[in-house]
C-alpha positions as CSV (number, residue, x, y, z in Angstrom):
1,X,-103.0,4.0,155.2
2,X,-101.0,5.1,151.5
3,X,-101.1,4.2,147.9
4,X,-100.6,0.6,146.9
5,X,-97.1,-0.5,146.6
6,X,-95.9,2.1,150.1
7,X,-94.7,-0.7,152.0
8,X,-98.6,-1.5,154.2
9,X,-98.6,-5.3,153.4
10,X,-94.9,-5.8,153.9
11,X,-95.3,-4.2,157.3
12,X,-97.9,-6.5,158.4
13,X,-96.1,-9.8,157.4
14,X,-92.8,-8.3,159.1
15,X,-95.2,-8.0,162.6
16,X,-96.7,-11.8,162.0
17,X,-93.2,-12.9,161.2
18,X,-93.9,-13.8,157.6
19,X,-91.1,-11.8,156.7
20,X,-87.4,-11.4,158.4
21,X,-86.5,-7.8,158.8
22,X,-83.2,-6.4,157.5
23,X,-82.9,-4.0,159.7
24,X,-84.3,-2.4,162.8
25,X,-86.1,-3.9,165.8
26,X,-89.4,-5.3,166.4
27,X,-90.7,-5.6,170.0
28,X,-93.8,-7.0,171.9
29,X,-94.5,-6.6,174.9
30,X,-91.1,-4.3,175.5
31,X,-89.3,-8.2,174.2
32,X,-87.1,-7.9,171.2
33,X,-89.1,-10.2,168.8
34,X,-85.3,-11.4,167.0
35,X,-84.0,-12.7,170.7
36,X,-86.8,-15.2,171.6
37,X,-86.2,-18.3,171.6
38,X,-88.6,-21.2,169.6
39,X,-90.7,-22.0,172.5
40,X,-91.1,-17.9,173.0
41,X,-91.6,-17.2,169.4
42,X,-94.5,-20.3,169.1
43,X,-96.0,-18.4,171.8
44,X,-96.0,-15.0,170.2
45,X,-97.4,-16.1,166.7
46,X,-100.3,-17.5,168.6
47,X,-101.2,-13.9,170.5
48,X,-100.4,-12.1,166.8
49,X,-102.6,-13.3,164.2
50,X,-103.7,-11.9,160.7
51,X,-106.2,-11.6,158.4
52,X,-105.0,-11.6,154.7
53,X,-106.4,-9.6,151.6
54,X,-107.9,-12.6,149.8
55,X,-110.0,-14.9,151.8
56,X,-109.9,-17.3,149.0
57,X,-105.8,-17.5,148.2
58,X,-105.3,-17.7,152.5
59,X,-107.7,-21.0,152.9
60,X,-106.4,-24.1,151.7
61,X,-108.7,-25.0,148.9
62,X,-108.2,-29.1,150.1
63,X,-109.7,-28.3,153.6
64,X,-113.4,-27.8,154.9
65,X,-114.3,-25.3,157.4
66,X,-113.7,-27.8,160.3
67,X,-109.9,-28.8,159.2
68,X,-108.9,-25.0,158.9
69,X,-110.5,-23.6,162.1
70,X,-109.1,-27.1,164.0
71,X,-105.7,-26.5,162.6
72,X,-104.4,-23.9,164.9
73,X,-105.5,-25.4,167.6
74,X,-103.7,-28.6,166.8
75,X,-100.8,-26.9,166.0
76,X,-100.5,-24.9,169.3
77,X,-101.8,-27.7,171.6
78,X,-104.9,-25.4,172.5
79,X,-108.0,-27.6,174.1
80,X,-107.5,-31.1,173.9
81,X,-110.4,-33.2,173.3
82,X,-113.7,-32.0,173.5
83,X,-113.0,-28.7,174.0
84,X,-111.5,-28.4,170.9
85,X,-115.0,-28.9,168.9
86,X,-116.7,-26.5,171.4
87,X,-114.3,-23.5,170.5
88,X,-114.7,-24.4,167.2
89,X,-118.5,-24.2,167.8
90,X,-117.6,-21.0,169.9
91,X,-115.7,-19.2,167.2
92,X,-118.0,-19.9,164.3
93,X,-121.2,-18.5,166.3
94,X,-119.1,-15.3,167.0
95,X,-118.0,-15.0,163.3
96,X,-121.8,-15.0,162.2
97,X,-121.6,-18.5,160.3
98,X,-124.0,-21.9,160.5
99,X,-123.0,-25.3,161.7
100,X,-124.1,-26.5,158.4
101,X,-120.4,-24.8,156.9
102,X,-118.4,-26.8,158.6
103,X,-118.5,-29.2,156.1
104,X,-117.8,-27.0,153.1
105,X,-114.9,-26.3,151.1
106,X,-113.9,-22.8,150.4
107,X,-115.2,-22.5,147.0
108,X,-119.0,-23.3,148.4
109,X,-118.8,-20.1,150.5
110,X,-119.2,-16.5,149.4
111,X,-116.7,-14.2,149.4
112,X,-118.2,-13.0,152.7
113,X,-118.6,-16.2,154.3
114,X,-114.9,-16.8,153.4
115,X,-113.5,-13.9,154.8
116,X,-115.7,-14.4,157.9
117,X,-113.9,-18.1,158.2
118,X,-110.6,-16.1,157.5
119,X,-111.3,-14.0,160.3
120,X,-112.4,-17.1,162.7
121,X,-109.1,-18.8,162.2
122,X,-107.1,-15.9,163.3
123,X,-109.6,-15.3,166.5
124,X,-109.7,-18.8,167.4
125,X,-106.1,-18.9,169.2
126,X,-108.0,-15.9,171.0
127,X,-105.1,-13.7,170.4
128,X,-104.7,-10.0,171.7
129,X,-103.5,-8.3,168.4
130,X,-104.5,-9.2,164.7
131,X,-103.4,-7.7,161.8
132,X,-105.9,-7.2,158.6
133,X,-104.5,-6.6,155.6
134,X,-107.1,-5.0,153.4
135,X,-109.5,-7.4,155.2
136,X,-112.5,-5.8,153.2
137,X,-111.1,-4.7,149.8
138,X,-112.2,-7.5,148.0
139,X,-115.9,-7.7,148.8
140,X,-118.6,-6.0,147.3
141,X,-120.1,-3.0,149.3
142,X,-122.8,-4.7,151.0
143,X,-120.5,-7.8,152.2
144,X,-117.6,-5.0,153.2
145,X,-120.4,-3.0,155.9
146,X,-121.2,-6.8,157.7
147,X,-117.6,-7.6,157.7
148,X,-116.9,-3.9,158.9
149,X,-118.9,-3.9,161.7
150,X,-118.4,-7.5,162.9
151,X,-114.4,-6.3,163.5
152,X,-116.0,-3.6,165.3
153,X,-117.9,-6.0,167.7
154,X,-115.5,-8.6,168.2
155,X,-112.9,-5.7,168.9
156,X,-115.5,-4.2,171.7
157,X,-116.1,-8.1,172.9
158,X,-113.1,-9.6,173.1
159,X,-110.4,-6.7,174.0
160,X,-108.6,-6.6,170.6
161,X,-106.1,-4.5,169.2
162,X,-106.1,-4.3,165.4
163,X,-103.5,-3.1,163.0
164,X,-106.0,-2.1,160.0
165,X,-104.2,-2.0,156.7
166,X,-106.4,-0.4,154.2
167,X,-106.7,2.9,151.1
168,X,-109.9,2.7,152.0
169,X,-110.5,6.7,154.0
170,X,-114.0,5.9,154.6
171,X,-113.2,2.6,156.5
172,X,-110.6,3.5,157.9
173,X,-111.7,6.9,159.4
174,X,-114.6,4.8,160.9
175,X,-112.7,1.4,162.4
176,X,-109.1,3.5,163.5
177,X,-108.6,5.2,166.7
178,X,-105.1,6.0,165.7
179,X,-103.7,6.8,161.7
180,X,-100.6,6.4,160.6
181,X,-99.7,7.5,157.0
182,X,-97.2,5.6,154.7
183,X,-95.7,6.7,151.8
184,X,-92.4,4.9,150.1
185,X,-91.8,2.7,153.3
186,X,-91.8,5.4,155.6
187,X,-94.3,6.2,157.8
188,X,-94.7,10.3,157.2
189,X,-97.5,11.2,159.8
190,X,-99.0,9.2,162.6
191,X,-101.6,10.5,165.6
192,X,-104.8,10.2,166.8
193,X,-107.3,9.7,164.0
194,X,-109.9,12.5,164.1
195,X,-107.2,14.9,164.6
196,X,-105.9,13.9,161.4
197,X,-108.5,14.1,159.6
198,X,-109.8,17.3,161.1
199,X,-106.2,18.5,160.6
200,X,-103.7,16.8,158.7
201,X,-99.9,18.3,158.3
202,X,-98.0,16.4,155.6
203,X,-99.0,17.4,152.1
204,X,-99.1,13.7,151.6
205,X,-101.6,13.3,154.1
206,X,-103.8,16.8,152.6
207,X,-104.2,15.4,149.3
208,X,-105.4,11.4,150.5
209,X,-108.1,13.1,152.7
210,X,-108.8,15.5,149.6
211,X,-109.8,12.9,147.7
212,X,-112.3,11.5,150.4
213,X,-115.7,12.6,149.0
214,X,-118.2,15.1,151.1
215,X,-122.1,13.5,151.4
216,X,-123.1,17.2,151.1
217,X,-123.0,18.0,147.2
218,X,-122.4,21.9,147.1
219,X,-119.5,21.4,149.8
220,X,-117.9,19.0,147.4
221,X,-118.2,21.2,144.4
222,X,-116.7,24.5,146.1
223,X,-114.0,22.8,148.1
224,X,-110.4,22.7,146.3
225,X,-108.9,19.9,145.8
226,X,-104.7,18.9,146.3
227,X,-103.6,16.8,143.4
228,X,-100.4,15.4,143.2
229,X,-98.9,15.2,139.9
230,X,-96.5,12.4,138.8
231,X,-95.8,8.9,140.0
232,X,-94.2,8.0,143.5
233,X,-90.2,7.2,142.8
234,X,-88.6,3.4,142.8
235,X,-88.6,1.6,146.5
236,X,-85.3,0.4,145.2
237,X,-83.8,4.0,144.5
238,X,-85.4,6.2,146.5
239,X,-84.5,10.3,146.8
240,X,-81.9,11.7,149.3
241,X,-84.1,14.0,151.5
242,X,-88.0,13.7,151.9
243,X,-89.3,10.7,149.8
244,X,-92.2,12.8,148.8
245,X,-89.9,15.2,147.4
246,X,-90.7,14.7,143.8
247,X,-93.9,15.2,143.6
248,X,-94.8,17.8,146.6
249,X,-95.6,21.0,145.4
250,X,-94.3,22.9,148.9
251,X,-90.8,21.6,148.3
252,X,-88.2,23.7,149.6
253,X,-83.9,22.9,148.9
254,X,-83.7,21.3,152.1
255,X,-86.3,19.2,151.3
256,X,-84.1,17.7,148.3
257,X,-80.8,16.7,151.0
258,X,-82.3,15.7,154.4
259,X,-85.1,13.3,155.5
260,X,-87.5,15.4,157.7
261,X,-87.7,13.6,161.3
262,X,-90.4,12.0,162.4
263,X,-91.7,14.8,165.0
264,X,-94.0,15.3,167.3
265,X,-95.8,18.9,166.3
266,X,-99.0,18.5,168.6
267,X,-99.8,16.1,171.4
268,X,-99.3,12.6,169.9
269,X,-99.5,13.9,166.7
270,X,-96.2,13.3,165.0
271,X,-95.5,14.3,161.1
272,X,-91.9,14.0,159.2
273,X,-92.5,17.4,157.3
274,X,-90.3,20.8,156.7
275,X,-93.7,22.6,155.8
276,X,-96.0,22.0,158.1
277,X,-96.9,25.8,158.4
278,X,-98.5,25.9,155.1
């Protein structure tokens, strides 16, 4: 979770191997993702899948329902024959969808149905981890809570782990087990989900949750809100210490020349923060 433009998407694509990193190491499975060979790395984009942000931009607009779902398959040698138009049977009754849209293009499907074929061509390779990048953002609120809670039964059915990129708090405080907070590229808090939410240690993290609305109306008008002034600092040029630096209002000097550490302040509950006693 963070504000657009703190590094969520680019994190995603590095996992799925859209994107080379520069630096650093990547591992799955305890197996350095850089030192597998072609045959390995075929093998690991087929267990790591993705979901992107817009269903329409991620289905090729020359290709029915049938021809994307099929193409994995094809690609990765996966059920040969027969079996291959039984998964895709398979997938598309799991993903909520008719028979009938095999035959359509994207642009005959809603925005739901889209996302819900989106969501079938990752699954159909039956992988154990999918990333979805703002799966949800781009449907309307009605779509978003069918979407939501499919992801929450297909996780429960078929054993998944998720990597749930959203700036969404609602969504994500009710899809995430485990939160980890971004902010300029760096991940600045991380732990288990309700206990940050029922307690979170980086300023950063304070005034996100802050902005999360309370159902109960005189709540929300006597709590205080933390607003952070200014705007977050160039990726490109970023400050010596703390990124946040700029625009926390609990700075101290040491907070100007060294990057706090990511550390762990509670049972797997780790924050990179020189204030965490405020």
């Amino acid at each position: 979770m963070g504000e657009s433009g703190c590094g969520k998407t680019t994190l995603g694509r590095l996992i799925v191997g859209l994107y080379q990193p520069t630096e650093g190491t990547l591992s799955f499975w305890k197996k350095e993702v850089k030192a597998l060979d072609s045959k390995a790395r075929k093998d690991l984009r087929r267990r790591v899948q993705m979901v992107f942000q817009d269903p329409y931009a991620s289905l090729n607009p020359r290709m029915t329902v049938d021809e994307i779902l099929r193409e994995p398959l094809e690609i990765h040698g996966v059920c040969p024959g027969r079996e291959r138009e039984e998964r895709v049977k398979e997938i598309l009754d799991l993903v909520g969808l008719q028979r009938e849209h095999l035959n359509r293009f994207p642009h005959e499907l809603s925005g739901g149905q889209r996302q819900r074929v989106g969501i079938a061509r990752a699954l159909i390779l039956r992988p154990e981890f999918v990333v979805l990048d703002e799966s949800t953002s781009a449907l309307d609120v009605s779509i978003r809570a069918q979407i939501i809670n499919l992801l929450e039964e297909l996780r429960e059915r078929l054993g998944l782990s998720y990597l749930f990129i959203s700036h969404d708090l609602a969504t994500v405080r009710y899809l995430s087990t485990r939160l980890a907070i971004m902010y300029l590229g760096k991940i600045v808090e991380i732990g288990d989900s309700w206990n940050i939410y029922r307690r979170p240690l980086h300023p950063y993290t304070r005034a996100l949750l802050s902005a999360l609305p309370l159902p109960d109306p005189v709540r929300e008008r006597q709590r205080e809100r933390l607003i952070i002034r200014g705007e977050p600092p160039s990726p490109l040029d970023p400050p010596p210490g703390c990124p946040f630096v700029s625009r926390c209002p609990y700075a101290l000097e040491i907070c100007r020349r060294e990057p706090p550490p990511l550390e762990e302040r509670h049972p797997g509950h780790q924050v990179a923060c020189f204030r965490t006693d405020i």
